[in-house]
C-alpha positions as CSV (number, residue, x, y, z in Angstrom):
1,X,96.9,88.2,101.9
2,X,96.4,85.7,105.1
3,X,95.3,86.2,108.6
4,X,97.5,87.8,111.0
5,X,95.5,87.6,114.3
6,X,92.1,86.2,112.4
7,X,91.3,83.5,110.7
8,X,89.1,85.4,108.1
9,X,86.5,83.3,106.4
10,X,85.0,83.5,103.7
11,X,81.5,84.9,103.6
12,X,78.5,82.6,102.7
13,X,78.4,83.1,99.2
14,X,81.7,82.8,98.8
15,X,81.5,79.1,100.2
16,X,78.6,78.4,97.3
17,X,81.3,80.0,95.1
18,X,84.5,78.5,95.8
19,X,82.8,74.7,97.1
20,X,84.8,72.5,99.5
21,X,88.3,74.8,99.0
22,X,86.6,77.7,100.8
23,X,87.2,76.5,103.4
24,X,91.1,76.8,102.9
25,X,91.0,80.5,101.7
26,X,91.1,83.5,103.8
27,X,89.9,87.0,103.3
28,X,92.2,89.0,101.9
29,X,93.4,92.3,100.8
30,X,95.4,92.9,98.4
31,X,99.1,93.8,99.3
32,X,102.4,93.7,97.9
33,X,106.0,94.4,99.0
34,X,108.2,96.4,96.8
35,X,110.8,95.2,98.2
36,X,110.3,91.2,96.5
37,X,110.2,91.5,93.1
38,X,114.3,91.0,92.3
39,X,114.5,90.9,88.9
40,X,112.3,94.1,88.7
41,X,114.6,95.8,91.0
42,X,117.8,94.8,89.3
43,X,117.0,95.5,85.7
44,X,115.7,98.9,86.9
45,X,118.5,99.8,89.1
46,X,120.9,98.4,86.4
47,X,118.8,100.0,83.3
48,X,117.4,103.3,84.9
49,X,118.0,104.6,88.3
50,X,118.7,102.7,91.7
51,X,116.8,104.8,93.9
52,X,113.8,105.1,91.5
53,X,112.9,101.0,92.5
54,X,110.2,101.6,94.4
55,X,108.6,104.7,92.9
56,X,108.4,102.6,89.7
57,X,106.4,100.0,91.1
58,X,104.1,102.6,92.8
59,X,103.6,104.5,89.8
60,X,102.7,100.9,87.7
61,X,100.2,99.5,90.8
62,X,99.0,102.3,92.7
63,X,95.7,104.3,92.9
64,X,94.2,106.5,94.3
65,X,92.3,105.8,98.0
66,X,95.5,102.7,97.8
67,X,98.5,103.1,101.4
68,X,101.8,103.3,100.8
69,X,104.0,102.2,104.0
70,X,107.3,103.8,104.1
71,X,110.1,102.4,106.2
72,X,113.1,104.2,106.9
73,X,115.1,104.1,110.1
74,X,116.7,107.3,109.2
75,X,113.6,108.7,107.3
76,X,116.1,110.0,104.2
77,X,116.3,106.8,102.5
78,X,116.2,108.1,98.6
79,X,114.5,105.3,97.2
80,X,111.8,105.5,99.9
81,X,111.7,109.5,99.6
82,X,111.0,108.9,95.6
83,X,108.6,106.4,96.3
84,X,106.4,108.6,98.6
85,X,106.5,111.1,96.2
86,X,105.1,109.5,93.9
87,X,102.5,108.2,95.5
88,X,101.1,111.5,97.2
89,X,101.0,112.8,93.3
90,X,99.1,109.8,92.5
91,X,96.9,110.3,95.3
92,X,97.7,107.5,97.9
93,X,97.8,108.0,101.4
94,X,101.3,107.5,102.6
95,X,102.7,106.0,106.3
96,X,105.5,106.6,107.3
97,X,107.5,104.1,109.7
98,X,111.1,106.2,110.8
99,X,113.3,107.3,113.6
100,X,113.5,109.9,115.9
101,X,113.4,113.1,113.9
102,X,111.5,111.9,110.7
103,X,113.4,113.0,108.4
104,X,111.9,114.1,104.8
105,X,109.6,111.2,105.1
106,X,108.0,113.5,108.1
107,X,106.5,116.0,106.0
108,X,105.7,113.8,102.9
109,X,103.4,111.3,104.8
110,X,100.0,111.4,105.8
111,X,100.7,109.8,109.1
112,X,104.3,109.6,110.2
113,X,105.3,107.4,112.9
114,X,108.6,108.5,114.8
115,X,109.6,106.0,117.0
116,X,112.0,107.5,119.7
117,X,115.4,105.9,118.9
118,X,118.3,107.6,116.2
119,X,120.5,104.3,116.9
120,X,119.4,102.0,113.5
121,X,119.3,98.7,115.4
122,X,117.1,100.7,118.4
123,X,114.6,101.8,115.3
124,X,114.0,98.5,113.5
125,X,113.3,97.3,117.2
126,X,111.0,99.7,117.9
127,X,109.1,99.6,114.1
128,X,108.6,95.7,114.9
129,X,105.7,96.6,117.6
130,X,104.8,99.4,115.2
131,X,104.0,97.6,111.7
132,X,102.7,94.3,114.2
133,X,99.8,97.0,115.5
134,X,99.2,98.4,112.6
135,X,98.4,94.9,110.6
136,X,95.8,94.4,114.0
137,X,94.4,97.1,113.2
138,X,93.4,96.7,110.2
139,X,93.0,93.3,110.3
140,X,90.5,94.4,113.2
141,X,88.8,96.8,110.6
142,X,88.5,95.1,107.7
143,X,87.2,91.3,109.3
144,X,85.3,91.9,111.9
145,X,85.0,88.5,113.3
C-alpha cells in the first residue's frame, strides 16, 4: 500500500484527479495481511475452527489471477496448509516462504521457497532477505520509476 524502495507517484491524471493531496499518495496495490484482523480471527477460531482463520479470509477476498504468500518455518502449519488450499481451488497463485524440506506447503504452491535452515529462529532469519526481495521485485515491476 506504500513504497518500499520507490516513492511511487501518482500518474498525471491522477494529479488532475486527486489536486494538491496527490502529491501525498503513493501507488499502490492492494494487499492485506491475514494475520491483522483480531476480532475476525477470534470469533472464528472461538465460533468455527482455529486453523480455518486464514482460509476464511481467502475464500471472502480472494480471486482468481490474486497471490497468496504462505509463511511457515516448518511448512506444516495447519492454518497456513488450509489457507493454500483454498486458494489454489479458487484459482490464486500461491508462494510459499518455509524451511528446509517444505513441508506440505511444497507441493501445494506455485513457487515454493525453501530456505536452507530446519532450526525456527535460523528460518525466520533467512525469510527476512526473502519476503524484503520479493517486495523489490515487485515493487520493481509494478512502478517502474
Amino acid at each position: 500500500m506504500k513504497g518500499f524502495m520507490k516513492r511511487r507517484p501518482l500518474e498525471r491524471t491522477e494529479h488532475e484527479r486527486f489536486g494538491d493531496m496527490a502529491g501525498r499518495l503513493q501507488g499502490a496495490l492492494p494487499a492485506i495481511s491475514l494475520g491483522v484482523h483480531g476480532a475476525l480471527m477470534t470469533a472464528y477460531a472461538n465460533d468455527v475452527d482455529p486453523s480455518m482463520v486464514f482460509a476464511q479470509q481467502v475464500y471472502g477476498y480472494g480471486k482468481a489471477g490474486d497471490v497468496l504468500i504462505g509463511i511457515s518455518t516448518s511448512g506444516n502449519s495447519e492454518n497456513v496448509v488450509n489457507a493454500m488450499q483454498i486458494a489454489k481451488a479458487l484459482g490464486l497463485k500461491t508462494i510459499a516462504l518455509t524451511g528446509e524440506s517444505g513441508g506440505k506447503l511444497k507441493a501445494l504452491s506455485d513457487i515454493c521457497i525453501c530456505v536452507p535452515a530446519k532450526e525456527t529462529f535460523a528460518v525466520q532469519e533467512y525469510h527476512l532477505p526473502v519476503y524484503h526481495a520479493i517486495c523489490a521485485a515487485v515493487e520493481t515491476y509494478f512502478f517502474r520509476v
